[in-house]
C-alpha positions in Angstrom: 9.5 -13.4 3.1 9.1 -10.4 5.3 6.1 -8.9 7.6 4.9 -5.6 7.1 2.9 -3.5 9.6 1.2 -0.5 8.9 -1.2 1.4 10.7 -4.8 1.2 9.1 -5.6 4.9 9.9 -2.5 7.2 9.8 -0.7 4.5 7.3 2.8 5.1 9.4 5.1 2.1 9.2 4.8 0.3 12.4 7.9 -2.5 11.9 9.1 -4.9 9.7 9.7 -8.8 10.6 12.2 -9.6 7.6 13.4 -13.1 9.0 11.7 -15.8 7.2 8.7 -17.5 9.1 8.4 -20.9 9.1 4.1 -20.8 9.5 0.8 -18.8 9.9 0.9 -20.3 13.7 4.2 -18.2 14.4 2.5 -15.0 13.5 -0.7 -15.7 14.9 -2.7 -15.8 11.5 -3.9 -19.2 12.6 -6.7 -17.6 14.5 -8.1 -14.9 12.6 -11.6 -15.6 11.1 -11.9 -15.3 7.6 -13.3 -11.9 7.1 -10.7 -10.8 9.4 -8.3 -12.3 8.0 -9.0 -10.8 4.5 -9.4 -7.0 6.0 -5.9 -6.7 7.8 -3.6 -9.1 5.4 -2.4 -8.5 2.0 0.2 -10.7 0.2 2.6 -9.5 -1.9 3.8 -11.4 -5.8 7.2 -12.0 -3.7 5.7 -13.4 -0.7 5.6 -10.5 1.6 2.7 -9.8 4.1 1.4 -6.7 4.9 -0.6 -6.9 8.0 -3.0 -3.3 8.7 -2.9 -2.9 12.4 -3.2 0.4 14.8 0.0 2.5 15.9 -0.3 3.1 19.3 -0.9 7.3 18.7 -3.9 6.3 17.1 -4.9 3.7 19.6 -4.5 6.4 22.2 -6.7 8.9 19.9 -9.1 6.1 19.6 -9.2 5.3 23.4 -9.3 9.1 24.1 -12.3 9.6 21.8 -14.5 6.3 21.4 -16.8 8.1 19.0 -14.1 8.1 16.4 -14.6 4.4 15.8 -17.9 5.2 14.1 -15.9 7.2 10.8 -14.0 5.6 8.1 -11.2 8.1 8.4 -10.0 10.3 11.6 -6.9 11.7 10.4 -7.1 14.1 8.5 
């Protein structure tokens, strides 16, 4: 099973984790709510994860410019 990462906004690859993880506790998983939970993981048929997170240029673009939080889509 590997870990995918991929920005939510600009969908760039952020990393990979390809060695097998033993639990949700190792990646953290454990403390997401549920809603959370369901709007940044997916699960592949094969067991991957793919986790949406934010790169850090779009972190920066969001930190730059707060008012950016309030559209569904900034890149364009």
């Amino acid at each position: 099973m590997a870990v995918h990462y991929t920005c939510k906004h600009c969908k760039m690859s952020i990393g990979t984790l390809s060695h097998t993880v033993e639990s949700s506790e190792e990646l953290g998983i454990n403390v997401l709510d549920n809603s959370h939970r369901d709007e940044v993981l997916t699960y592949a048929e094969n067991g991957d994860i793919h986790v949406r997170a934010i790169c850090e240029d779009c972190h920066e673009a969001l930190t730059r410019n707060p008012t950016l939080y309030e559209l569904d889509s900034f890149i364009q």
